[in-house]
N, C-alpha and C positions, 0 to 999 in steps of 0.2 A: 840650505835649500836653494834651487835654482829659480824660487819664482815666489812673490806671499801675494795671494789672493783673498778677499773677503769678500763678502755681500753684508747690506743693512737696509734694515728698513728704518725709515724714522717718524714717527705719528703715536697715533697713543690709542689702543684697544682697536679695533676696527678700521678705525681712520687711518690715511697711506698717504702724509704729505710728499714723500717719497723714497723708492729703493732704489742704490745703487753698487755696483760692483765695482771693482778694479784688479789691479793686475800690475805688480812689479816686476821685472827683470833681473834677477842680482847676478845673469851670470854674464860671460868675456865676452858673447857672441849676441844676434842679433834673432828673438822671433820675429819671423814675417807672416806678413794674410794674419795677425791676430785680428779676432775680434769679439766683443762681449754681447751675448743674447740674455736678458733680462724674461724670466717667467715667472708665474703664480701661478694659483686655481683656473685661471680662466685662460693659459696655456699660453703663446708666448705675449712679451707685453712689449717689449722692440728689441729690433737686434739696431747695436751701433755702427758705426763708420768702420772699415778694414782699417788696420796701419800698420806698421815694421815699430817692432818694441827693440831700440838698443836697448845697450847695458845699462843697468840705474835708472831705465826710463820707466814709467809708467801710463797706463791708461786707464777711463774711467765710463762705463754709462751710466744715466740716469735717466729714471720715469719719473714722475709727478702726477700722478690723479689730483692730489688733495683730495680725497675724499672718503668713504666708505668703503670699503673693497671686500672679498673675501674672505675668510679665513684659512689660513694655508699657508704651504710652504712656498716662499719668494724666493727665485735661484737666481745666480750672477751663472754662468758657463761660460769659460772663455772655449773659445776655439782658433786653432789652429789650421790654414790652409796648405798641404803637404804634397800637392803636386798630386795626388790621386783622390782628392776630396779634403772635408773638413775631420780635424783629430778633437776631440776635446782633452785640452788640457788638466783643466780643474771645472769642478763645479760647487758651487758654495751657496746654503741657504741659510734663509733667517724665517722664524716663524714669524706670524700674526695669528693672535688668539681676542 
């Protein structure tokens, strides 16, 4: 694969000490403009910093509420900026029930 992406949430039943995504790299060349927007129930929850992903490199967001949140599905989306807008690359969730 040219890339391993996940999303996590970490808390326990309702509670959202916090979800985070990331994004590796595995291939010879370099993404540029990535960057990871963080969503749930309550629609986006941050988008991170842009950066140039070389090879082997990785990146990460995270949210932190700590607290009670929705229930629903938590997305990591990376995206990609391609010189005619944003592509997404992957998008990855994790439930809270």
């Amino acid at each position: 694969a040219a890339y391993q992406a996940c999303a996590s949430v970490i808390g326990g039943g309702l509670h959202v000490d916090y979800t985070y995504g990331y994004i590796i790299n595995f291939t010879k060349g370099t993404f540029n403009y990535i960057h990871i927007e963080l969503s749930g129930p309550k629609g986006i929850l941050k988008n991170c910093a842009q950066v140039n992903l070389a090879s082997d490199d990785a990146t990460g967001c995270k949210w932190a509420p700590n607290a009670n949140e929705p229930a629903g599905e938590y997305c990591s989306t990376v995206w990609e900026y391609t010189g005619n807008g944003y592509t997404v690359i992957t998008k990855e969730c994790a439930p809270v029930t």
